[in-house]
C-alpha positions in Angstrom: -7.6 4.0 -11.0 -3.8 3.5 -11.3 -1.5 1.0 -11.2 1.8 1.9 -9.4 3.8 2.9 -12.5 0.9 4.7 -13.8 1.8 6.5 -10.0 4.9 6.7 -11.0 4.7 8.6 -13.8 2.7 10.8 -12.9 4.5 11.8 -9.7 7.6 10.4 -9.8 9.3 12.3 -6.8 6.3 11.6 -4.5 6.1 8.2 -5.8 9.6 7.7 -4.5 9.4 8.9 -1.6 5.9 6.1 -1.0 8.3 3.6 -2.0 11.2 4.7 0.1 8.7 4.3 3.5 6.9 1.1 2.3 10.5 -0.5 1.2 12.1 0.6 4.5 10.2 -2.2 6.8 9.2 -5.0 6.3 5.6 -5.2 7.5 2.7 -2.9 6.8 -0.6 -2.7 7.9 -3.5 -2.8 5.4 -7.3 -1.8 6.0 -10.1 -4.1 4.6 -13.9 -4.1 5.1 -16.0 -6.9 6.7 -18.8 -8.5 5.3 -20.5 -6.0 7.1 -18.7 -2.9 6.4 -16.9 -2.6 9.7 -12.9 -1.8 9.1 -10.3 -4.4 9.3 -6.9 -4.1 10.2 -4.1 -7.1 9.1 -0.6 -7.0 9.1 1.1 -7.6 5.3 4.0 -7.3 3.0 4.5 -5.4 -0.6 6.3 -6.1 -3.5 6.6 -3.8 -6.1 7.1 -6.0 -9.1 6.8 -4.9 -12.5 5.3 -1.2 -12.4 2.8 -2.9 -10.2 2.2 -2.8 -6.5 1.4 -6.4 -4.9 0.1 -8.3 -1.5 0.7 -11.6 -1.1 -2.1 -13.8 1.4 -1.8 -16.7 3.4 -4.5 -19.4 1.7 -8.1 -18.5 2.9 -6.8 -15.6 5.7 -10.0 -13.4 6.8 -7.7 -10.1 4.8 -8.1 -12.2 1.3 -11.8 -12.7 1.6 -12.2 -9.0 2.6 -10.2 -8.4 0.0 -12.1 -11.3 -2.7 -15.5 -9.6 -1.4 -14.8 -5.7 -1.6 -11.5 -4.9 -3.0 -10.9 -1.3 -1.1 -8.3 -1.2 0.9 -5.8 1.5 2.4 -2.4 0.7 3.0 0.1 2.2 5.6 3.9 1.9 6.0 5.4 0.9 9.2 5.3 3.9 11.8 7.2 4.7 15.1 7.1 7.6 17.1 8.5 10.5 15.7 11.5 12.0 16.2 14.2 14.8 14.8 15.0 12.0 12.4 11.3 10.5 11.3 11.2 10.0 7.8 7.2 10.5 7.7 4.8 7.5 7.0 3.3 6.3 3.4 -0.3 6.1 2.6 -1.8 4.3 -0.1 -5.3 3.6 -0.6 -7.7 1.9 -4.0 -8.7 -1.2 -4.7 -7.1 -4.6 -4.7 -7.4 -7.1 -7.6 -7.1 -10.8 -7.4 -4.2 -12.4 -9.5 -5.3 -15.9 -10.1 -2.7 -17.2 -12.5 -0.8 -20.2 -10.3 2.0 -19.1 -12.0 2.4 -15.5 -11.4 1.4 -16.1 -7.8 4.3 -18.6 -7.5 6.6 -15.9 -9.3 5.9 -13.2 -6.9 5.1 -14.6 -3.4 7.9 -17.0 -4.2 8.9 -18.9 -1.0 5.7 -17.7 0.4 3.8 -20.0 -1.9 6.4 -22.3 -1.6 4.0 -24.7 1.0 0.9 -25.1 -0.8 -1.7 -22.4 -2.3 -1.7 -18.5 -1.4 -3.3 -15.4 -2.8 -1.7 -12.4 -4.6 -3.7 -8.8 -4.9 -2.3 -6.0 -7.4 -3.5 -2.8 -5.7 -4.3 -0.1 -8.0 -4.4 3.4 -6.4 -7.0 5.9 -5.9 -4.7 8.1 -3.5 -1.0 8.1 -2.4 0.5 10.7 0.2 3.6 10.9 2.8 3.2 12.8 5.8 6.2 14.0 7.4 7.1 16.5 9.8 9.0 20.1 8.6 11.0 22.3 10.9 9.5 20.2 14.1 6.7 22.2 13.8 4.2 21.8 10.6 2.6 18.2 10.0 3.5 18.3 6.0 0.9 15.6 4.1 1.9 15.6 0.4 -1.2 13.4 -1.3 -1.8 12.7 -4.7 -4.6 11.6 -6.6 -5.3 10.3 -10.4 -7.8 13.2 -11.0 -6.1 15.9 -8.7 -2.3 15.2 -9.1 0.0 16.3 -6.0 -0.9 18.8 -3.7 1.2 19.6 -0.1 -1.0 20.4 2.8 0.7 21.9 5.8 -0.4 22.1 9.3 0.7 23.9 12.4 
């Protein structure tokens, strides 16, 4: 797995252009599995913090004890119907680690944590893409992973 600089290293443009969709709204909505198996869907916020990729937790929500149980998760940036001017939607998917340290958690969820305990996850990355739309006719998904690097897949 990767961390997010590890991403963006290794594909810097596409890495970017991730960024550029998760950066541009504020909330995001991130897949978790239930105790038993069954997909869960939660609202969240990032924070890309020192080459790393985080989620922050209210204390005890149902996300952070997916999250605590089975660490997979896929990530997507906010979307809206598109248009001649969609900039495409970000993808990120891998497996969430628990930062435990009181102090980094205060660091990086900052006022968040300001009211009492929270959780913070660094993601690490099995897969990243943006899909976007080219000459309002082709569904363009440009997808990286660790083992297989970028590759552009279009679609009619």
């Amino acid at each position: 797995m990767a961390s997010w600089s590890d991403f963006e290293t290794a594909a810097p443009e596409l890495a970017a252009r991730v960024k550029g969709r998760f950066d541009a709204h504020k909330h995001k909505t991130l897949a978790t599995l239930r105790r038993d198996g069954a997909p869960r869907i939660s609202g969240t916020e990032t924070d890309f913090r020192d080459g790393e990729l985080f989620i922050g937790s209210m204390w005890q929500a149902v996300k952070a004890k997916d999250l605590q149980r089975d660490g997979r998760f896929a990530l997507h940036s906010a979307t809206f119907d598109p248009d001649d001017d969609w900039p495409g939607e970000a993808k990120v998917a891998g497996v969430a680690h628990e930062i435990v340290d009181e102090a980094r958690v205060q660091e990086v969820n900052g006022e968040a944590a300001a009211n009492g305990p929270s959780h913070l996850f660094r993601l690490e990355l099995t897969e990243a893409s943006v899909v976007s739309v080219e000459d309002q006719k082709y569904l363009v998904v440009d997808v990286w992973t660790e083992a297989g690097g970028v590759r552009r897949i279009r679609r009619t």
